[in-house]
GUDOVEX-561249 format. One record per residue (C-alpha): residue in one letter; x, y, z. Coordinates in steps of 0.1 Angstrom, whole numbers, plus 2048, in hexadecimal, padded with zeros to 3 digits. Layout:
atom type: A	px: X	py: Y	pz: Z
...
This chain:
atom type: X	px: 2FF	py: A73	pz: 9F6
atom type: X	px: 310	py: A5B	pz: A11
atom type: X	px: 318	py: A40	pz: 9F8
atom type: X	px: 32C	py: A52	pz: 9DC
atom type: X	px: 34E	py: A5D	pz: 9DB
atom type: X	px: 35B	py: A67	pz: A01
atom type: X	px: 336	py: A80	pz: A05
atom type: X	px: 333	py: A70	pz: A27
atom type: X	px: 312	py: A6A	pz: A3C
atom type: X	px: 31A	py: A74	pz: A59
atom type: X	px: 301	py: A7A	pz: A7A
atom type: X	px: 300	py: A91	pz: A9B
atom type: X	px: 2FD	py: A81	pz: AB7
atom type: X	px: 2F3	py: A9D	pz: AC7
atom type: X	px: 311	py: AAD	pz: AD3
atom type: X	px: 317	py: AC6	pz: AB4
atom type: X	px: 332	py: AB1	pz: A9D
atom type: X	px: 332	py: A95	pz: A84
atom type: X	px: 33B	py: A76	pz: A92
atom type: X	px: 348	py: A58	pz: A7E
atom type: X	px: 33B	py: A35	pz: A92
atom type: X	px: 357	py: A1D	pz: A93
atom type: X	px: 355	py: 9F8	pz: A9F
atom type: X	px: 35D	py: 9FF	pz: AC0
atom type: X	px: 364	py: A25	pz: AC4
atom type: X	px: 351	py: A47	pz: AB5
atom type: X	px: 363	py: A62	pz: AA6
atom type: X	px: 358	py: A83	pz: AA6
atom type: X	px: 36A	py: A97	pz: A83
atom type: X	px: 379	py: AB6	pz: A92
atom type: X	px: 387	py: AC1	pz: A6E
atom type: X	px: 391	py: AB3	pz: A4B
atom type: X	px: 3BA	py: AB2	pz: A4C
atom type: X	px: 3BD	py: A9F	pz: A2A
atom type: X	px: 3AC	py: A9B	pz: A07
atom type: X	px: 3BD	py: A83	pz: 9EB
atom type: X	px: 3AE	py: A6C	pz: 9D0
atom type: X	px: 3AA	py: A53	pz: 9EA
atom type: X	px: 392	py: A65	pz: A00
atom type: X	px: 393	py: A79	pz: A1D
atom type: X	px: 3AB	py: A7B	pz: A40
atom type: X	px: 395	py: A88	pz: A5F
atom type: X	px: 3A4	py: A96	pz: A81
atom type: X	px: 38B	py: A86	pz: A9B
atom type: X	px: 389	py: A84	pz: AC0
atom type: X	px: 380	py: A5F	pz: AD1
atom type: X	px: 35F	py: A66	pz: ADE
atom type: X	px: 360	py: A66	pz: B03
atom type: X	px: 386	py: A65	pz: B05
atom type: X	px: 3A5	py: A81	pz: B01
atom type: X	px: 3B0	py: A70	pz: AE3
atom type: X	px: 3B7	py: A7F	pz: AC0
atom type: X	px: 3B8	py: A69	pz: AA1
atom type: X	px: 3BB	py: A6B	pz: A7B
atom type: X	px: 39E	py: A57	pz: A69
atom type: X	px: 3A5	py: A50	pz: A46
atom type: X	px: 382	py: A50	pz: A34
atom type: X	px: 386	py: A3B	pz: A15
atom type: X	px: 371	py: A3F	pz: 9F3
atom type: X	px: 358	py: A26	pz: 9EC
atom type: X	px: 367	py: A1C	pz: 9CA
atom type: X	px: 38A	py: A17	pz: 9D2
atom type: X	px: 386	py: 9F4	pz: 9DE
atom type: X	px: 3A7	py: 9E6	pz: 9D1
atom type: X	px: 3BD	py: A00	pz: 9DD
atom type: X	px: 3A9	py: 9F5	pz: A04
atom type: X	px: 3B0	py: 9D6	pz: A01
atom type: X	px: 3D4	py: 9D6	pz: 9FB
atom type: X	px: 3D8	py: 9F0	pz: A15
atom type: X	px: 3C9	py: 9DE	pz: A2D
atom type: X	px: 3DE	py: 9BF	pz: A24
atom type: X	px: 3FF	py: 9D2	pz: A24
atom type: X	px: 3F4	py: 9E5	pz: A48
atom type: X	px: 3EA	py: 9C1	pz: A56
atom type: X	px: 40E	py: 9B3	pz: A4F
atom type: X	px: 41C	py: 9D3	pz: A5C
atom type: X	px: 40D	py: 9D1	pz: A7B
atom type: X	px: 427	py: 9BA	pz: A84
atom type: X	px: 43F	py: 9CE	pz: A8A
atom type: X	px: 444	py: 9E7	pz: AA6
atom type: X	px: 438	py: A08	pz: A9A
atom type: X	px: 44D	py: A1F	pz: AAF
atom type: X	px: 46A	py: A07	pz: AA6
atom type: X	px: 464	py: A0B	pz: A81
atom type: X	px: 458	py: A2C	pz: A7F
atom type: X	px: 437	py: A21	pz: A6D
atom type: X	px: 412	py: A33	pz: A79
atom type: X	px: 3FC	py: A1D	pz: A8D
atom type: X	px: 3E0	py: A0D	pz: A80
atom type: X	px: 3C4	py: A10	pz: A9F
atom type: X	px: 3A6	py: 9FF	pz: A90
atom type: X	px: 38D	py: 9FE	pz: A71
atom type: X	px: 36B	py: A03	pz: A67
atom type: X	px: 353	py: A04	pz: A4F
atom type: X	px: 33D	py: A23	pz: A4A
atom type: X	px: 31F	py: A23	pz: A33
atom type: X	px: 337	py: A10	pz: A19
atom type: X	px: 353	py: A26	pz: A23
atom type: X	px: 372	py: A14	pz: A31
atom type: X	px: 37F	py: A27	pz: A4E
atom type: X	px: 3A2	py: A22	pz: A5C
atom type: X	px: 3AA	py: A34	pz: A7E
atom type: X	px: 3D6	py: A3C	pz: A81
atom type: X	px: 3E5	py: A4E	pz: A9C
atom type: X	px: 3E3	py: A71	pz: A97
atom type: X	px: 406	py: A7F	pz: A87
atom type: X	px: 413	py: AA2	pz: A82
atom type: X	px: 419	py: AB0	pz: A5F
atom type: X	px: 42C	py: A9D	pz: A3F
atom type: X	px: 44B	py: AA6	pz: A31
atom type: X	px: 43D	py: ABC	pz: A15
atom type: X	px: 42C	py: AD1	pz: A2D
atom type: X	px: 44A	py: AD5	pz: A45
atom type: X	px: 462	py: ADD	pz: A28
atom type: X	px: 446	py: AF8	pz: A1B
atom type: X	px: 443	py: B08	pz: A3B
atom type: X	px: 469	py: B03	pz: A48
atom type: X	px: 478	py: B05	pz: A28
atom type: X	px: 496	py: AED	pz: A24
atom type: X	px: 4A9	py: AD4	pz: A38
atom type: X	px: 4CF	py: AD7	pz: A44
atom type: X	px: 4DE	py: AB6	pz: A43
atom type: X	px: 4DF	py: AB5	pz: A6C
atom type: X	px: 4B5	py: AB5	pz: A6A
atom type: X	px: 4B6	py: A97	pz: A49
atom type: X	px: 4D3	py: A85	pz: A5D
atom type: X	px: 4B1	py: A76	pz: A75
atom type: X	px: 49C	py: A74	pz: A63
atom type: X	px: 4AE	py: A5F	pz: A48
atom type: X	px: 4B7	py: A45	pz: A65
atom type: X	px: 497	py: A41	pz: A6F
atom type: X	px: 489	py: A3F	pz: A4A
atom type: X	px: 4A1	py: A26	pz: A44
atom type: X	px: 49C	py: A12	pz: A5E
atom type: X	px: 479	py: A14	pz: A56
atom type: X	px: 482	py: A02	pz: A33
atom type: X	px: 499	py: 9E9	pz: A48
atom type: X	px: 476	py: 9DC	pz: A5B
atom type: X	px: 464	py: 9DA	pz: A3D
atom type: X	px: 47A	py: 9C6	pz: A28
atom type: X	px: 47B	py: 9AF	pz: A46
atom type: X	px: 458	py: 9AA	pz: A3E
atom type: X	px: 45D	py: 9A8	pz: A1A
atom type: X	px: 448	py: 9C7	pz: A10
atom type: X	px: 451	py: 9E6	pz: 9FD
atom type: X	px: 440	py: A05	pz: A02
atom type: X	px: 43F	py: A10	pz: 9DF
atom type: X	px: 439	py: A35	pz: 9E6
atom type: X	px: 453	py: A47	pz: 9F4
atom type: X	px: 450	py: A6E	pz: 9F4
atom type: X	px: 450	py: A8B	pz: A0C
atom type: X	px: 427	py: A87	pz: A0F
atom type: X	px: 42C	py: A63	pz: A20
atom type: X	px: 441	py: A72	pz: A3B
atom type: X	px: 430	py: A7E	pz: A58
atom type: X	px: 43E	py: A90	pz: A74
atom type: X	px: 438	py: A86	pz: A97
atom type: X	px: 435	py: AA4	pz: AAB
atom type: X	px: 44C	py: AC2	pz: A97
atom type: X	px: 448	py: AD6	pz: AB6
atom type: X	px: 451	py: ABD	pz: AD6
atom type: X	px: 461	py: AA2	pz: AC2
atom type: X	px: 473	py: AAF	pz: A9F
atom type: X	px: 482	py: A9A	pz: A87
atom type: X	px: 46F	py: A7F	pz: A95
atom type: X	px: 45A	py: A6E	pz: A79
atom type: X	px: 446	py: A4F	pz: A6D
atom type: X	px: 43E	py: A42	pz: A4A
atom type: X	px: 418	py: A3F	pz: A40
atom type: X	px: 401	py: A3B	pz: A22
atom type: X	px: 403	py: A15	pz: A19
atom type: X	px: 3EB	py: A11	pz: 9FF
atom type: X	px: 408	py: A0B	pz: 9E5
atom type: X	px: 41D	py: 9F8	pz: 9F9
atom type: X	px: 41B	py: 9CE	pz: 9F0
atom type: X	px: 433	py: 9AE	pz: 9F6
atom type: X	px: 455	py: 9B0	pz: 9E6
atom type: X	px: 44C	py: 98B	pz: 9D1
atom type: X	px: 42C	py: 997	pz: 9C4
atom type: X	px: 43B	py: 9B6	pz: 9AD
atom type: X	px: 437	py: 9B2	pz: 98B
atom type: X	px: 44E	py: 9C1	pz: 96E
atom type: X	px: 440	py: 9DD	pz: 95F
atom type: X	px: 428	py: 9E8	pz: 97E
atom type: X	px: 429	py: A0D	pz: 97E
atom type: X	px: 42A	py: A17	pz: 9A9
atom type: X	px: 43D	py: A36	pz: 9B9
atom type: X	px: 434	py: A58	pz: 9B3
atom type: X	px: 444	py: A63	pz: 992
atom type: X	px: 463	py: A7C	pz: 9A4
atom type: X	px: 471	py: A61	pz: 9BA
atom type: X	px: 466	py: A41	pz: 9A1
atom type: X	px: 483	py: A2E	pz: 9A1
atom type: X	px: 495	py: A2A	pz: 977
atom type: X	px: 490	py: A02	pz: 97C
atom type: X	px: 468	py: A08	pz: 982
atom type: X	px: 468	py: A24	pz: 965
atom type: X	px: 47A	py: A07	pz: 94D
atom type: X	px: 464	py: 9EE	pz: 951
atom type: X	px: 47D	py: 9D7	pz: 963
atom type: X	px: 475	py: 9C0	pz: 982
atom type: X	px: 47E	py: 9D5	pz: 9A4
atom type: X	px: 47D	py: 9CD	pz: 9C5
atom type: X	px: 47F	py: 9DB	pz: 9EB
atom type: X	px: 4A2	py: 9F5	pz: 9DB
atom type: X	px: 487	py: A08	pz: 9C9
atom type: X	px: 47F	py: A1C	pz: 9F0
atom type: X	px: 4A2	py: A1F	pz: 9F3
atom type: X	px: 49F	py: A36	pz: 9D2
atom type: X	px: 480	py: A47	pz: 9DE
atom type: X	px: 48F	py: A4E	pz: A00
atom type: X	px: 4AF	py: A5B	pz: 9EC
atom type: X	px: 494	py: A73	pz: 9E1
atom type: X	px: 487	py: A7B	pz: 9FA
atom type: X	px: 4A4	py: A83	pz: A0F
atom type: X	px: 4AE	py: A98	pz: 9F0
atom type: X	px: 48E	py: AAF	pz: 9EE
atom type: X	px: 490	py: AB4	pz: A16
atom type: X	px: 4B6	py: AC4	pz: A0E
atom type: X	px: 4AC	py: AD7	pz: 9EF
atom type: X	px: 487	py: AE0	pz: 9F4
atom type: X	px: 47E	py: AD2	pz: 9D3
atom type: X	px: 47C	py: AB1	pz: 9C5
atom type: X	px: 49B	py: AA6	pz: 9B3
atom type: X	px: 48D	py: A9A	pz: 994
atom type: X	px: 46D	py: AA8	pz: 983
atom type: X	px: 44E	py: AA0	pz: 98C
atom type: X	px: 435	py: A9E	pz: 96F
atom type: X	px: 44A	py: A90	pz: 955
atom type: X	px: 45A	py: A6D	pz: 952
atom type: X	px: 46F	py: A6E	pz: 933
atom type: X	px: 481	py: A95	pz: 943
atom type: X	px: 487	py: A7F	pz: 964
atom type: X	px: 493	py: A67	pz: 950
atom type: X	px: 4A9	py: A7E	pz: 93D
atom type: X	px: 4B5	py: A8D	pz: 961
atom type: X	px: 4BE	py: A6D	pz: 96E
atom type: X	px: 4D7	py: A69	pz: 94E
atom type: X	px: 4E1	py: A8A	pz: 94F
atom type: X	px: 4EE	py: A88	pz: 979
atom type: X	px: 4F4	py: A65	pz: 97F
atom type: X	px: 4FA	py: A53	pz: 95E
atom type: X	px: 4EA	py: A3A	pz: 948
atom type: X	px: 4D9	py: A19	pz: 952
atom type: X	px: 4F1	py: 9FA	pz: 94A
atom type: X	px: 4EC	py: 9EC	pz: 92C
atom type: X	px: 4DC	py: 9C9	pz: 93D
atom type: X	px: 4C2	py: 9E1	pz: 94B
atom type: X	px: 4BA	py: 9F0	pz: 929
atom type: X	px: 4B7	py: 9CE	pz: 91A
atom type: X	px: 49D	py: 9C3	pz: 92F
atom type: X	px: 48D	py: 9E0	pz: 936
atom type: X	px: 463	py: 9DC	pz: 92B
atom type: X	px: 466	py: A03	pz: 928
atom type: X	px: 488	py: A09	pz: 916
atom type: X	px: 47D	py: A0F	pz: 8F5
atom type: X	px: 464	py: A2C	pz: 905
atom type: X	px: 486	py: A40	pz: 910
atom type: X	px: 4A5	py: A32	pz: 903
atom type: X	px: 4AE	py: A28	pz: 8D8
atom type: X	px: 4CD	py: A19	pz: 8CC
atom type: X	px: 4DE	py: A26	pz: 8B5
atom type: X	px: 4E2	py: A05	pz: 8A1
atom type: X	px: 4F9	py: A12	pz: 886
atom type: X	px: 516	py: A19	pz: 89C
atom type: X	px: 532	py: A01	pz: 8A0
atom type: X	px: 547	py: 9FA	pz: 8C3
atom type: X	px: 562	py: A0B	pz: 8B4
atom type: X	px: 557	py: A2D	pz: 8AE
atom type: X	px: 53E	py: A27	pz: 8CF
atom type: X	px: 564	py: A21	pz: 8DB
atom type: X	px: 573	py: A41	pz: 8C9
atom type: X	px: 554	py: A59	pz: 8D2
atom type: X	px: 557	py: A52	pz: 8F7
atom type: X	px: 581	py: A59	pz: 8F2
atom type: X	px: 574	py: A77	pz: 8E2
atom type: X	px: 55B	py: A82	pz: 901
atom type: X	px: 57A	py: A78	pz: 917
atom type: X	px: 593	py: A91	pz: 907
atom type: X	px: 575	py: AAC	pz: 903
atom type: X	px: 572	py: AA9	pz: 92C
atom type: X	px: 598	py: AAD	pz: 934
atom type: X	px: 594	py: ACD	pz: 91A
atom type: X	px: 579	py: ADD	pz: 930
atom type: X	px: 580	py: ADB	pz: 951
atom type: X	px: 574	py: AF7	pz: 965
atom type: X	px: 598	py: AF9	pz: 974
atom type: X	px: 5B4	py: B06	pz: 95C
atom type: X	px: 5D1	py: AF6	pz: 975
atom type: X	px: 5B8	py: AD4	pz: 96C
atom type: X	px: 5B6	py: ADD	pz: 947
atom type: X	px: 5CA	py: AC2	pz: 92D
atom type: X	px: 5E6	py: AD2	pz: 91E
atom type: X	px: 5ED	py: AD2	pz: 8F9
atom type: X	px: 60D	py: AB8	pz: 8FC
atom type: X	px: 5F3	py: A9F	pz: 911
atom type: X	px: 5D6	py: AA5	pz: 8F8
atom type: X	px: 5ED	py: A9C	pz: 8DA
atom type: X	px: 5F1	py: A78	pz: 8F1
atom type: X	px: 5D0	py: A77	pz: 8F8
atom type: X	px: 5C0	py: A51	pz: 8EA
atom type: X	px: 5A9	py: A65	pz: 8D4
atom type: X	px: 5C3	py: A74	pz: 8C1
atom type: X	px: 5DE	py: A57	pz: 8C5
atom type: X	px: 5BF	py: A3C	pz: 8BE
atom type: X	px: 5D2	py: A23	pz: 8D7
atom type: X	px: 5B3	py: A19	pz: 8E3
atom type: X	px: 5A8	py: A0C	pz: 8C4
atom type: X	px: 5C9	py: 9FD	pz: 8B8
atom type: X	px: 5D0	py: 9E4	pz: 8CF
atom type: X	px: 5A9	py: 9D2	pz: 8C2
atom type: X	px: 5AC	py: 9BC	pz: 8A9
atom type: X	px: 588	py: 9C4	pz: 8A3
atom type: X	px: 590	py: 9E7	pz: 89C
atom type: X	px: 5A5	py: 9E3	pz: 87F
atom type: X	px: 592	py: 9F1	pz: 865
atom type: X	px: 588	py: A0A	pz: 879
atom type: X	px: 5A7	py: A18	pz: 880
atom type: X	px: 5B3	py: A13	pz: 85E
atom type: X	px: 599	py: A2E	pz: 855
atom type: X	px: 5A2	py: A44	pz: 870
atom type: X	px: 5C4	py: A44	pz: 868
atom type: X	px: 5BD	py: A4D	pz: 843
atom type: X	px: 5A3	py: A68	pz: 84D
atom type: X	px: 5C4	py: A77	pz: 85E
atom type: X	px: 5D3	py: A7F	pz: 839
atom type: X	px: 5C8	py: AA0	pz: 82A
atom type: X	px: 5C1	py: A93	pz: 80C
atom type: X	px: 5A7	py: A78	pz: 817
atom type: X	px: 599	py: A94	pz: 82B
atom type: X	px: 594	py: AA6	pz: 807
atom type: X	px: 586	py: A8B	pz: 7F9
atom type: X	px: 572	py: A7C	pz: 814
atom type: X	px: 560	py: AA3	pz: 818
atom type: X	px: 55B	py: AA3	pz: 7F0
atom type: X	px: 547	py: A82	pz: 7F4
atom type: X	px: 534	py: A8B	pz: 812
atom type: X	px: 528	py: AA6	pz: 803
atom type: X	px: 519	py: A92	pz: 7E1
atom type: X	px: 515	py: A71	pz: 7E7
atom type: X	px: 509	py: A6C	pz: 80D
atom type: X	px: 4E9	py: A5F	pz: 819
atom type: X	px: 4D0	py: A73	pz: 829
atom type: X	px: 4C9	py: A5A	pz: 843
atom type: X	px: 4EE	py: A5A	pz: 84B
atom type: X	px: 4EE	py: A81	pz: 848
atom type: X	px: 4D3	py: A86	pz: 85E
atom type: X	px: 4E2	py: A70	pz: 879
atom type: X	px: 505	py: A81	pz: 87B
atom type: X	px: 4F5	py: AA1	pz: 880
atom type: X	px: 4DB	py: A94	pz: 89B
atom type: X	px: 4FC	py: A87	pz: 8A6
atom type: X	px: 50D	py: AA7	pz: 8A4
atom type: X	px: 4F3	py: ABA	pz: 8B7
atom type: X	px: 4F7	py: A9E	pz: 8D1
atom type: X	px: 51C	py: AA6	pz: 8D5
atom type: X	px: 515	py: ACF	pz: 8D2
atom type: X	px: 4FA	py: AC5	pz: 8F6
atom type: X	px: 515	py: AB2	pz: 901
atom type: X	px: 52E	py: ACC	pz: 8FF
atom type: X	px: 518	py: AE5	pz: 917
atom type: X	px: 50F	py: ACB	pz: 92C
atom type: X	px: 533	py: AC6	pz: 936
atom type: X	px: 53C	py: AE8	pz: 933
atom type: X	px: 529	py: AEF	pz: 953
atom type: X	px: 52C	py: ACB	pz: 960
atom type: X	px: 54C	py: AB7	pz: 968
atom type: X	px: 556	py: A93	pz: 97D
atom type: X	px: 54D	py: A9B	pz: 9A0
atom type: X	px: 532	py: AB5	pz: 99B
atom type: X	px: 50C	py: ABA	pz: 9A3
atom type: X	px: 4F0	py: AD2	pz: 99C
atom type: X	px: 4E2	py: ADF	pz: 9BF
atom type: X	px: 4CF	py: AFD	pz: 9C5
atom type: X	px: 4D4	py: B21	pz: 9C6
atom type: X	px: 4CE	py: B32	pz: 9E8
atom type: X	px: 4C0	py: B54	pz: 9D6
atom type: X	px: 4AB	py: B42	pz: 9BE
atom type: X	px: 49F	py: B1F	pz: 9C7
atom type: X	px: 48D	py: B09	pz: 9B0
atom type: X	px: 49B	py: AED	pz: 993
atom type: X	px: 49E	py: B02	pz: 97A
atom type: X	px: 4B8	py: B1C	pz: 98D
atom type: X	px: 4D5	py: B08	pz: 995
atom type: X	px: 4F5	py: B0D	pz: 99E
atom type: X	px: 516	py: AF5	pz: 99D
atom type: X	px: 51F	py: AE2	pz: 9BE
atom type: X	px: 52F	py: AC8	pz: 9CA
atom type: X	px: 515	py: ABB	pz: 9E6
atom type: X	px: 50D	py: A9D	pz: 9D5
atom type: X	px: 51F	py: A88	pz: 9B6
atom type: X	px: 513	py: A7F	pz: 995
């Protein structure tokens, strides 16, 4: 049926092929290179010329998705595509309600190349991140963001004649920097960028994260966070390059789908637990020359409580700490815990308490200056080994 979905109507012409009839050219389908939710992507010859082109065949009921496409690849074709490293846009067409877009014909993507080539060294990225970037400089010149970055929306050139060469493609998400709206969901879901995950306005830097990615996967031959899940990426991102500021938390639309606050707990002991995470880091560091010494623990704020004494606001805080130093309020502070306290309370101090045991393990294998990275013998996310190629 040539009017649902991308089942195309397509007639000979007598010389043996399906031919697509464009405005101004025909286009005889030598094979099917591509298949997505969008459609189809068709390597044709120019009839009557040497020319080989890649028709994107669009489904019928994706009419948004065309329209902004076609917007975004109208204001693109402003720039210089060679310049900026962007496919060329040859002309467009309608086909039995189909809309038809004919770009320059283009190697392979990223994905491909790293499954059949395997990973990068950082001499093949070093190009390829120039031009990428310099892609992004043109279009924020223009005021759009692309709003898809990943390995798929990289093509290759020519990997044989002209390697390392590339051009960005696949516009359909891109749209103009002042028309985003906080809380739009854009970017595949392994190089979405924590501002679009959190519901908080973004703007032209959320590329720059994707390429990050991107750039990442080509050195690793995996993406760096995980790709089906948004509250493990989310947890990833914590876990290698620290929490969001608390300002991006605030006005986060999505906070409260990743992140709680623990309400109950005062700035002092937030003050005291991060002394405490301090002194448990100089205790475990993976070099024993590194290690704290007995003489500088016994200095250390946690146990001295300087940090808290020199706060006003800390006062009673300290005045506790200082009396929970006693053995004898120890005695009697473990008799009442172990009548008198609140389940709630109980319940959080040991959530707590498994927190601090994860905590523990975490930095165990992980200390300042140190990143996961892969294991020659045994790629994949879930074998890793400790390196120091990029920083938390």
């Amino acid at each position: 049926n040539g009017k649902s979905g991308c089942s195309l109507q397509l007639y000979s012409q007598g010389i043996g092929r399906k031919v697509l009839q464009g405005n101004y050219n025909a286009f005889i389908i030598l094979e099917f290179i591509g298949e997505g939710s969008y459609g189809k992507v068709a390597k044709c010859k120019v009839y009557g010329r040497n020319a080989i082109v890649a028709v994107k065949i669009i489904k019928q009921e994706i009419k948004v998705n065309v329209e902004n496409e076609l917007l975004m690849l109208e204001v693109i074709g402003l720039l210089n595509a060679d310049q900026a490293h962007v496919v060329k846009l040859y002309e467009r067409f309608l086909y039995y309600g189909h809309t038809c877009l004919v770009f320059e014909m283009l190697d392979m993507d990223l994905f491909q190349h790293c499954l059949k080539k395997g990973s990068l060294c950082v001499n093949d990225i070093r190009p390829i991140a120039k031009q990428l970037l310099e892609t992004l400089q043109a279009l924020q010149s223009l005021g759009v963001i692309h709003a898809d970055m990943k390995p798929d929306n990289v093509m290759l050139i020519n990997s044989e004649y002209l390697p390392n060469r590339v051009k960005m493609i696949d516009f359909g998400m891109a749209r103009h920097s002042y028309a985003t709206r906080r809380g739009d969901l854009c970017q595949a879901i392994s190089y979405r960028a924590p501002e679009v995950t959190l519901g908080l306005p973004y703007t032209e830097s959320i590329d720059m994260w994707g390429l990050g990615c991107v750039l990442a996967f080509l050195y690793l031959g995996f993406s760096l966070f995980p790709v089906h899940c948004e509250h493990l990426i989310m947890r990833c991102i914590v876990e290698t390059l620290g929490m969001p500021s608390r300002r991006q938390l605030q006005k986060g639309k999505n906070t409260k789908c990743f992140f709680h606050e623990e309400v109950d707990e005062s700035d002092e002991q937030m003050k005291d637990r991060k002394s405490f995470i301090d002194l448990l880091k100089k205790m475990l560091r993976l070099d024993g020359e590194k290690r704290i010494s007995p003489t500088e623990a016994l200095q250390h704020p946690f146990i001295t409580m300087s940090h808290l004494s020199h706060d006003p606001r800390s006062r009673d805080y300290l005045t506790e700490a200082l009396a929970s130093m006693t053995f004898e309020y120890a005695l009697i502070h473990s008799i009442c815990f172990n009548n008198t306290i609140a389940r709630k309370t109980r319940t959080r101090l040991i959530r707590s308490a498994l927190l601090l045991i994860k905590c523990i393990c975490f930095l165990s294998r992980v200390h300042d200056g140190l990143v996961v990275t892969t294991d020659a013998k045994n790629k994949g996310p879930h074998n890793c080994v400790v390196s120091s190629q990029f920083q938390f």
